[in-house]
C-alpha positions in Angstrom: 77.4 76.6 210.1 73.9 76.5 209.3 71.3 74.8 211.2 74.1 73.0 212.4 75.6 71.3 209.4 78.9 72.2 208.0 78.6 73.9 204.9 80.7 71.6 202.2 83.9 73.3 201.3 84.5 73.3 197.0 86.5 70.4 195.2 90.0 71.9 194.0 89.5 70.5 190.7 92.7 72.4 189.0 94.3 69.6 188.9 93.9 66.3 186.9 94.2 62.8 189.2 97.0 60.4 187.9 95.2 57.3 186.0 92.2 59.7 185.1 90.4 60.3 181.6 91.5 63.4 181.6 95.0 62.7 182.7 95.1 60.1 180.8 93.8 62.1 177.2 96.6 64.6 178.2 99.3 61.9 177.1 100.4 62.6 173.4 99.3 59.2 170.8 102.6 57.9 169.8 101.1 58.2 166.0 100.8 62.0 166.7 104.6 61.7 168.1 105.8 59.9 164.5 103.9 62.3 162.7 105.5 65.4 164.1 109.4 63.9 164.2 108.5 63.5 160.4 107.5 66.9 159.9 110.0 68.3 161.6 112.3 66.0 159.5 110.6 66.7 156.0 109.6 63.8 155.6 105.9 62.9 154.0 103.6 61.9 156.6 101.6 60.3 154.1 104.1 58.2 152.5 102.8 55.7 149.5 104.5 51.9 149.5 106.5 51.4 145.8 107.7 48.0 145.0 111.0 48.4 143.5 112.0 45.7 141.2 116.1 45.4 139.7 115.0 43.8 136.5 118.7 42.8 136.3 119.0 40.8 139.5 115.4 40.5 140.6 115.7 41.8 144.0 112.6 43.7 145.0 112.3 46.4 147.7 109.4 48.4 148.8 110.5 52.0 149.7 108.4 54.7 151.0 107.8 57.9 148.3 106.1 61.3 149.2 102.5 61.8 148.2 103.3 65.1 146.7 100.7 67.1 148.4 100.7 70.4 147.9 97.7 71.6 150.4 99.4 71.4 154.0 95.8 70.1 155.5 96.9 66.9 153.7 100.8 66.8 154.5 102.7 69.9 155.1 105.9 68.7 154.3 105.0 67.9 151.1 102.9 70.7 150.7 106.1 73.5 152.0 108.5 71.6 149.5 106.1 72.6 146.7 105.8 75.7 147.4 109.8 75.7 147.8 110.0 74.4 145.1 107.8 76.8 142.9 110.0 79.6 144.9 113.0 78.1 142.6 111.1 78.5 139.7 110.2 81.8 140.2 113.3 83.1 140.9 114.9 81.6 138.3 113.2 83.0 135.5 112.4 87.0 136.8 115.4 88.4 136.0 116.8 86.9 133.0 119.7 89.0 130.8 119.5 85.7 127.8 117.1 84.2 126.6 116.2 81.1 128.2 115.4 78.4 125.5 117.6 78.1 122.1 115.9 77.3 118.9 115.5 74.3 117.4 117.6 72.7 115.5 117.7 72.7 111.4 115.7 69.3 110.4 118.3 67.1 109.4 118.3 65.3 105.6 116.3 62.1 106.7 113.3 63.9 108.5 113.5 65.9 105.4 113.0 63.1 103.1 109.9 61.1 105.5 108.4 64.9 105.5 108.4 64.9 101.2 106.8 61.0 101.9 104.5 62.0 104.4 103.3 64.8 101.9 103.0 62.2 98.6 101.2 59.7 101.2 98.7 62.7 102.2 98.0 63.6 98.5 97.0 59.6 97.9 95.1 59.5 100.8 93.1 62.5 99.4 92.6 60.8 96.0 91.4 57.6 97.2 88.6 59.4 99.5 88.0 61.4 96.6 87.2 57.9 95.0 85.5 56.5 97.8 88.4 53.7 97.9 88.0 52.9 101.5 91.1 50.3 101.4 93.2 52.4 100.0 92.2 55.3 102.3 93.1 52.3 105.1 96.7 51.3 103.8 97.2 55.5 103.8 96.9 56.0 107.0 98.4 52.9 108.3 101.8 54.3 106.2 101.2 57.9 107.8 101.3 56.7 110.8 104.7 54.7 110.8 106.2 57.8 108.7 105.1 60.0 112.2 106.4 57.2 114.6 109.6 57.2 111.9 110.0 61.0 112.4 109.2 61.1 116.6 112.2 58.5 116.7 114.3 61.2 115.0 113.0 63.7 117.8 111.0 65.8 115.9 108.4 67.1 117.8 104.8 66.9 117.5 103.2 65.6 113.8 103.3 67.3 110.6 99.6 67.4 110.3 96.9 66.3 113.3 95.2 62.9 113.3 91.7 64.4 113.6 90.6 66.0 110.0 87.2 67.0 110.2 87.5 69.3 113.1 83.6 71.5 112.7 84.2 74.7 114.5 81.4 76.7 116.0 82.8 80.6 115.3 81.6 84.2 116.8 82.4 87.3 115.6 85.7 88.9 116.8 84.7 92.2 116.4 85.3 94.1 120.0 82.5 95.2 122.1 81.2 99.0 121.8 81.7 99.4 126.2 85.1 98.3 125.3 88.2 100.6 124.8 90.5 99.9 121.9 94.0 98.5 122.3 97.3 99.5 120.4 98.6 96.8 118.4 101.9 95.8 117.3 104.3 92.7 116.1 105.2 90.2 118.6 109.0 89.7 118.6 110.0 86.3 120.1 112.3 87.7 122.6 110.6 87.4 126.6 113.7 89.6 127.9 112.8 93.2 129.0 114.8 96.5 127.9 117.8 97.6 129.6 118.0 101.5 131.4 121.6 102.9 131.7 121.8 105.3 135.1 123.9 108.5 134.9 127.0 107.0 136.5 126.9 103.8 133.8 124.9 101.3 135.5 123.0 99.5 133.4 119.3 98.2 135.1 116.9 95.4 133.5 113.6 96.3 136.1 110.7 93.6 136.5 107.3 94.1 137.5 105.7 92.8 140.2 101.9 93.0 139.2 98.7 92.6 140.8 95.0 92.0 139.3 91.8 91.3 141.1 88.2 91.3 140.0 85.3 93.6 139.6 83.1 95.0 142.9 80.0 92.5 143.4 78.9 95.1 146.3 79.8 97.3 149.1 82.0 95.3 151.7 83.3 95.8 155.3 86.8 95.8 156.3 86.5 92.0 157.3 85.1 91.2 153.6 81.6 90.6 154.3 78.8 92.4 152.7 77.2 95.4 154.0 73.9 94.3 152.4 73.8 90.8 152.1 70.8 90.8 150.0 71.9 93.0 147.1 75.5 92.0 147.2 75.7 90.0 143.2 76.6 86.3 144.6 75.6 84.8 140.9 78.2 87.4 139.1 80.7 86.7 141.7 80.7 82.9 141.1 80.3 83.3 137.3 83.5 85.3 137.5 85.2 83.3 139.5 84.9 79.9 137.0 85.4 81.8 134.0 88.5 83.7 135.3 91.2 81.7 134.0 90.0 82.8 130.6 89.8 86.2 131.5 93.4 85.9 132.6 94.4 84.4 129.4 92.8 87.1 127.5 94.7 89.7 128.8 98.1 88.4 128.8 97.5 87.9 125.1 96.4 91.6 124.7 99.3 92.3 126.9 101.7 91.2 124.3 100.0 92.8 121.6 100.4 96.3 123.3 103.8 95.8 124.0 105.0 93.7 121.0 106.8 91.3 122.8 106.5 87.8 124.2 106.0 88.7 127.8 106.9 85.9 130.5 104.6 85.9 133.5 104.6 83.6 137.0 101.3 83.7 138.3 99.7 82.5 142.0 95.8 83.1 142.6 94.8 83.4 146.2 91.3 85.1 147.2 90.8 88.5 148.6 89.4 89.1 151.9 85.7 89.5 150.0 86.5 85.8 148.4 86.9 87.6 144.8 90.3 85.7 143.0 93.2 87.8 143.3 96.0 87.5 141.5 99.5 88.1 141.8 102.3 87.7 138.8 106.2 88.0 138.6 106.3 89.5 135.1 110.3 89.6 133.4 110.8 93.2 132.3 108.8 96.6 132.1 106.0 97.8 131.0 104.4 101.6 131.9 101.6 101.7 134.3 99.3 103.2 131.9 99.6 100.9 129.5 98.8 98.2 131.9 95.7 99.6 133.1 94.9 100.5 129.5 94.9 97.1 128.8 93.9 95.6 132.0 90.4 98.0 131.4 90.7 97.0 127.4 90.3 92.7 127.9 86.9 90.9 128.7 86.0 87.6 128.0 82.5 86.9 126.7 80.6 83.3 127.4 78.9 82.1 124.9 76.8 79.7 126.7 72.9 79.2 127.1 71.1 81.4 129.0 71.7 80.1 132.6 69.2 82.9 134.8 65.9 81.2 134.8 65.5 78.0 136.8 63.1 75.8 134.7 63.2 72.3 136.7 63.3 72.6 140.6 64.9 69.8 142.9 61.5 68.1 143.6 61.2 68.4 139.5 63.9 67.3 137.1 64.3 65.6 134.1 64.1 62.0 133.7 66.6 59.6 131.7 65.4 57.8 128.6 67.5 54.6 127.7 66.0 54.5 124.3 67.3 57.9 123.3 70.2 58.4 125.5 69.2 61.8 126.7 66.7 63.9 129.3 63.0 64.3 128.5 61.2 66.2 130.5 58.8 64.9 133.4 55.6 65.8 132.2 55.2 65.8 128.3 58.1 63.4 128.0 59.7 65.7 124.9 63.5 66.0 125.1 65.4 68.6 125.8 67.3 70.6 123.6 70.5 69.4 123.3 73.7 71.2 123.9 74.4 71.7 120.2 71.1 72.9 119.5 71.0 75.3 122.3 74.2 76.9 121.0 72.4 76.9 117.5 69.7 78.8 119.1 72.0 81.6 120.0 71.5 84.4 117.5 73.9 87.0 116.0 72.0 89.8 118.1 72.0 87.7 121.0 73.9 88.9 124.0 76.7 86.7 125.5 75.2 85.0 128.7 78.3 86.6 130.7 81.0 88.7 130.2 83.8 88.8 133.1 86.4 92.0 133.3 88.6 92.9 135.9 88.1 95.5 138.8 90.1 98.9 139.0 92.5 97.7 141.4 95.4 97.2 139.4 99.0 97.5 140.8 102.4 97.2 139.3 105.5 98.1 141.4 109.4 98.2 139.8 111.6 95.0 141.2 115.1 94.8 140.5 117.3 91.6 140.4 119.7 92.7 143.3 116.2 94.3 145.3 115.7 93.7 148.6 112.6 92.9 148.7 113.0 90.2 145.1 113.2 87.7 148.3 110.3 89.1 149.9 107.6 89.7 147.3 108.4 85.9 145.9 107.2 84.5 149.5 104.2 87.2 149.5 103.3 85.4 145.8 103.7 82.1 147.4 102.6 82.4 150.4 99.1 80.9 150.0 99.9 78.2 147.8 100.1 75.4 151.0 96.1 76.4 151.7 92.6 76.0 149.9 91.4 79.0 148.6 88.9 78.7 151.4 91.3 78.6 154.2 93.6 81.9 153.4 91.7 83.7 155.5 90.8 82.7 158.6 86.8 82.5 159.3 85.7 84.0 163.2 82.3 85.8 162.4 79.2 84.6 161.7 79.1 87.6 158.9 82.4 85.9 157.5 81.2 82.2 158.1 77.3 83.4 156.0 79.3 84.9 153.4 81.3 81.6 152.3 78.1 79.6 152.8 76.3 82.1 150.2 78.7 82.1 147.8 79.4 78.3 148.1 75.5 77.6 147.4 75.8 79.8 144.0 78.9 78.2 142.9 76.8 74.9 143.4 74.0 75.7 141.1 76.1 77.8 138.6 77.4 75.3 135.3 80.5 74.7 135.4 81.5 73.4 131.9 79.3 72.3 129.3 79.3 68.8 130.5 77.8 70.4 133.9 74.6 68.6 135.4 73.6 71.8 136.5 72.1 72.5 133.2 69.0 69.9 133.2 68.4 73.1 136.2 68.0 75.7 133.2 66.2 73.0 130.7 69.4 71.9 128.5 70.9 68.6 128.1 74.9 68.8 129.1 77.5 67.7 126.2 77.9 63.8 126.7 74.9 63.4 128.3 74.4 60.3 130.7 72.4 58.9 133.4 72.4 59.4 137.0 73.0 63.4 136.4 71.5 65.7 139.4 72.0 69.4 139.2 73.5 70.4 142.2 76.3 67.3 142.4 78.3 68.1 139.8 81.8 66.9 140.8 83.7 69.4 138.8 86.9 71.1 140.8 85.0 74.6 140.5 81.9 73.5 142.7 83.8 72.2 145.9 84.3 74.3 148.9 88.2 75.0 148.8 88.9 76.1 145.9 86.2 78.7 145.9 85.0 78.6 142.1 88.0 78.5 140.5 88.4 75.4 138.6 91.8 75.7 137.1 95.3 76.0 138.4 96.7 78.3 141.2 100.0 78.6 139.5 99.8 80.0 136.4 103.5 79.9 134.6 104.0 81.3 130.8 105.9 78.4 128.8 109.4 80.6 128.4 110.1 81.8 131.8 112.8 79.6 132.8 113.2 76.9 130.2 112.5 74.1 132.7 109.8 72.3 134.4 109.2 71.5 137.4 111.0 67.9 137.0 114.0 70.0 135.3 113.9 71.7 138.7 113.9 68.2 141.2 116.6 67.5 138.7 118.8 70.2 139.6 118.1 69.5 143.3 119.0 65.7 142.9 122.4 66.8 141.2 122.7 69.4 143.8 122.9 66.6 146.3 124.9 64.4 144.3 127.8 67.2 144.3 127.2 68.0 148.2 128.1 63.9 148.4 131.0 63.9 146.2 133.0 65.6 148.0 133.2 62.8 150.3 133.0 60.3 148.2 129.5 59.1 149.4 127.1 58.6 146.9 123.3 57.4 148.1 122.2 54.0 149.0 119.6 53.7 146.8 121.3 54.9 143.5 120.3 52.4 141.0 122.0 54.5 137.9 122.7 52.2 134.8 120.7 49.5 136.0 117.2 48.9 134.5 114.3 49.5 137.5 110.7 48.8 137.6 108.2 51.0 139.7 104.9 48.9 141.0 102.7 51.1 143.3 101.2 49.1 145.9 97.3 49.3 145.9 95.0 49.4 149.5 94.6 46.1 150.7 97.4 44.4 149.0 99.1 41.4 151.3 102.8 42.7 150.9 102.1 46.5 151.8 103.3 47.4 155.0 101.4 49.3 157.6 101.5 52.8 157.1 103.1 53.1 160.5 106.4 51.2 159.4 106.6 52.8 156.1 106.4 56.3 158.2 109.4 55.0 160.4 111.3 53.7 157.6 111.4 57.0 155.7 112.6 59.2 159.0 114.9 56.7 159.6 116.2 57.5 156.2 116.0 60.8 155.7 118.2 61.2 159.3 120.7 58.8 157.8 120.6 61.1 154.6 120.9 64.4 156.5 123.9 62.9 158.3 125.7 62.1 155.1 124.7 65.7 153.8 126.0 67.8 157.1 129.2 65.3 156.8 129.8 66.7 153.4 129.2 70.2 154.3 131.4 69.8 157.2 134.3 68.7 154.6 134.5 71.4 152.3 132.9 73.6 149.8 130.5 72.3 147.0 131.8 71.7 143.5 131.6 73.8 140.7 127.7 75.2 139.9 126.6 73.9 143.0 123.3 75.3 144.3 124.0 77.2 147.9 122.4 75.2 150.8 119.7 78.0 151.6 118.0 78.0 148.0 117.5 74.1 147.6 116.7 71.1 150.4 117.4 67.8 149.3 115.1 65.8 147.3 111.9 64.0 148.8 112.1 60.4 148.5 112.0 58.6 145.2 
């Protein structure tokens, strides 16, 4: 009591009021309900509306089909198939004893014979340029090209000669740099299979590498991957190395199998290290020693042979203006053009420098896998692990340090060219290749300037062309005709199987009058892929797969088709 009032007692406000806001924002949205039954279901919760047409009878059906995401921020089902999916691949092809592709074929007698035409066909084209006979150069090429169409119909691959015949080629030296160790040299066999190692008691081992390659040091950095001095930390360096790394990469894999002398087979995933540098991890088939994998990890550069890029001649409140009339840049003031891409390569001298050169750090690792390992199961989830999330969002972000860090090396990815068709080189004075209005340093929509992926423009899975002698549609193949088996032993075979009849796919654009809400295609596919699982379990239930049938824990059913 004071002054004789009643002092008011606090609300209990632990609880929420029936029929309140906040009682009421408490209740799950029944589109966040669909969306996680279809998750838990694997089924795309981003599901595109196909018109199916039977061109025999001329019923049409739309069915839902998968967007084939593979960044879980868009649809994590999709997105944790793919990565299954690449899983498969990557164990398929580590431990090979055979060779996994065959040779081709002998040419038969007929593409012999169009080969012997093509080559009589290529001399007369020659003599009538020679002549200046520009009909005859025309009926030439018209014959070449239905003696190539002739020979693709017989399944030879390729062309016997390309279409394009003047090809200029701007050239550099190839003579290695003087900071840059020499590297053995030998034959490349075309075998990709490692060498065997017989223990003491008989057993015979065929050991893979499991390798690791990152970087070079931009500056000192903390345990969480910041910076320790912000300000001399090399942000430009950093984001250079990051968009030319896939080059880099390249490099040494091709040095790799000239030290070895052998085709080696790699599968490759990037992800970033905790500093944002790209990191990269590799199944590689078969052995190689340590020191000659830092011998040639320390031996391979890659030098870019671009412009000079450092000094900023046109700020943002100063830039080049388009010209209609010569279909280039000319600068604000004096109204000259810019030097165009060719002639700014021209300009680059024999003594000239290369305006970057990117190696790797000295963090190299290489550790011994086995196919019968423990840990094979293990180190191909470690290498795939990341591939669901933008390079940005592997590492969680909770410090201001971490959160200034990104933002700094986001704003030098944004200003660094990206390729020469870049607008970010009217920045440094030079016209891009393919020049055209409306360019604005600073906007360029190439991959390697956008947030998630961190510089790196190319790929994050990086596979050699012999690891397993399949693609990745080879590989949804073999999980289709995994299925198919798992069915047959019931006799059920899908609803939706349209095989020997002639089907047209129509993919049914925003705003069209027959595609469904998104909501109904959404229930339509669960309501599927339950009636699908039910089938599968059912044949599961009834006995043991056929003959070469995948085992249930290394392949899910297929996504929708």
């Amino acid at each position: 009591m004071t002054d004789g009032q009643a002092i008011p007692l606090p609300l209990d406000l632990t609880g929420d009021r029936p029929g309140s806001r906040a009682a009421r924002m408490r209740m799950p949205l029944a589109r966040h309900v669909v969306e996680t039954v279809a998750a838990e279901n694997g089924v795309c919760v981003r599901p595109l509306a196909m018109r199916r047409t039977n061109l025999t009878t001329g019923e049409t059906e739309i069915v839902p089909v998968a967007c084939r995401s593979t960044l879980a921020s868009k649809c994590p089902p999709c997105a944790e198939y793919a990565r299954k999916l690449r899983m498969a691949q990557c164990a398929a092809g580590w431990h090979l004893d055979d060779e996994p592709l065959p040779d081709p074929d002998p040419p038969g007698d007929e593409a012999k014979i169009l080969v012997q035409l093509r080559a009589d066909l290529e001399a007369v084209r020659t003599d009538a340029a020679t002549r200046h006979d520009g009909g005859q150069v025309t009926e030439a090429d018209m014959l070449i090209s239905q003696v190539d169409e002739r020979l693709a119909d017989l399944g030879v691959r390729g062309k016997a000669a390309p279409d394009a015949r003047d090809r200029p080629r701007r050239t550099r030296s190839t003579k290695r740099r003087q900071d840059a160790p020499e590297l053995p040299r030998l034959p490349v066999d075309r075998r990709t299979v490692g060498r065997t190692f017989t223990a003491p008691d008989g057993t015979v081992w065929r050991p893979s590498l499991f390798l690791t390659l990152t970087c070079d040091s931009y500056g000192r950095v903390t345990s969480e991957g910041t910076p320790v001095d912000p300000d001399s930390y090399d942000y430009r360096r950093a984001a250079r190395d990051a968009i030319h790394f896939p080059k880099l990469l390249d490099r040494f894999w091709q040095n790799l199998r000239r030290a070895v002398g052998w085709d080696v087979q790699y599968f490759a995933a990037l992800e970033p290290q905790r500093r944002l540098a790209p990191h990269l991890h590799a199944a590689v088939r078969g052995t190689i020693p340590r020191v000659l994998l830092r011998q040639v990890a320390a031996a391979t550069y890659h030098q870019v042979w671009w412009p000079a890029c450092d000094q900023v001649v046109y700020s943002t409140e100063r830039l080049p203006v388009w010209d209609d009339v010569t279909g280039g840049y000319l600068d604000p003031d004096s109204r000259t053009p810019l030097p165009t891409w060719d002639d700014a390569l021209d300009a680059i001298g024999e003594d000239d420098e290369p305006a970057h050169v990117v190696r790797f750090g000295v963090q190299i690792r290489a550790d011994g896998v086995t196919a019968n390992s423990r840990n094979t199961g293990k180190l191909i989830g470690y290498l795939t692990k990341y591939l669901t999330k933008g390079l940005d969002a592997c590492h969680t972000v909770t410090t201001d340090a971490q959160r200034q860090h990104v933002d700094r090396l986001a704003d030098a990815l944004r200003h660094e060219p990206c390729a020469p068709t870049c607008a970010n080189w009217l920045r440094y004075g030079v016209q891009p290749k393919k020049p055209r209005a409306g360019l604005v340093p600073g906007r360029c929509t190439g991959k390697a300037h956008r947030r998630e992926t961190l510089g790196f423009g190319g790929r994050r899975v990086l596979v050699s062309r012999r690891w397993s002698g399949k693609t990745l549609t080879d590989h949804r193949e073999d999980r289709k005709e995994w299925l198919r088996r798992q069915l047959a032993v019931l006799g059920h075979t899908p609803d939706d199987d349209t095989a020997g009849e002639q089907v047209a796919w129509q993919l049914l654009r925003p705003g069209d009058p027959a595609a469904p809400r998104r909501e109904h295609l959404l229930l339509r596919a669960i309501a599927d892929r339950h009636r699908w699982r039910a089938q599968l379990d059912a044949a599961r239930t009834a006995g043991p797969p056929g003959p070469g049938a995948l085992p249930a824990t290394v392949s899910d059913p297929p996504r929708a088709a």
